[in-house]
Steps between C-alpha positions, in 0.01 A plus 500: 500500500640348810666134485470246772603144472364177647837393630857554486543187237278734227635778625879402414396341147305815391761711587807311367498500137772218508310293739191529303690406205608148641175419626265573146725648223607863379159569315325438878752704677515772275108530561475444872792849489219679240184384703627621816632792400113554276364463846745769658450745213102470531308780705237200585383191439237608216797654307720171537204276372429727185810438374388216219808338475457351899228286408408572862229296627361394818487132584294271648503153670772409689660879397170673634519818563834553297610601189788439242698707239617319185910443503565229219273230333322353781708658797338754684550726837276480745442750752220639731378845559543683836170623606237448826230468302325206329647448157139544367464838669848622399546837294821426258633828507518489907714179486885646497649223592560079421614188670721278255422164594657287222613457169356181342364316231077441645443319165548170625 
């Protein structure tokens, strides 16, 4: 699948392993690297979300219309799909591509 990124901030701490390691720890980093390149590998988004060990899931509330992968404990990656269509209305396997929005800790 094809990666996008909400801004040039996420965009530099996904793909700097160092920089992602001073801003959570190694065990985050080391997953935002194996997420990213999970999404890469996958022919669509159905594939990427049968993987059990994402725990992907699509939120709601002030994260409508998102979803988030699991990275470590209760951080998570966040990221929306690239599609024209309502999310509702949206075959899986035509989404082949995502929009990392943030890496964060929703839990409260």
């Amino acid at each position: 699948m094809y990666i996008e990124f909400r801004n040039k901030k996420i965009e530099k701490i996904c793909n700097n392993f160092e920089i992602a390691k001073k801003k959570y720890n190694v065990t985050v980093a080391k997953k935002i690297v194996q997420r990213l390149n999970e999404f890469r590998a996958s022919k669509n988004f159905k594939v990427f979300c049968s993987l059990k060990s994402h725990h992907c899931h699509k939120l709601s509330g002030d994260y409508d219309e998102k979803f988030a992968v699991y990275l470590d404990g209760k951080t998570r990656l966040i990221f929306s799909i690239i599609s024209d269509k309502d999310l509702h209305d949206i075959d899986f396997e035509e989404v082949l591509g995502v929009i990392i929005e943030e890496v964060t800790d929703y839990h409260g």
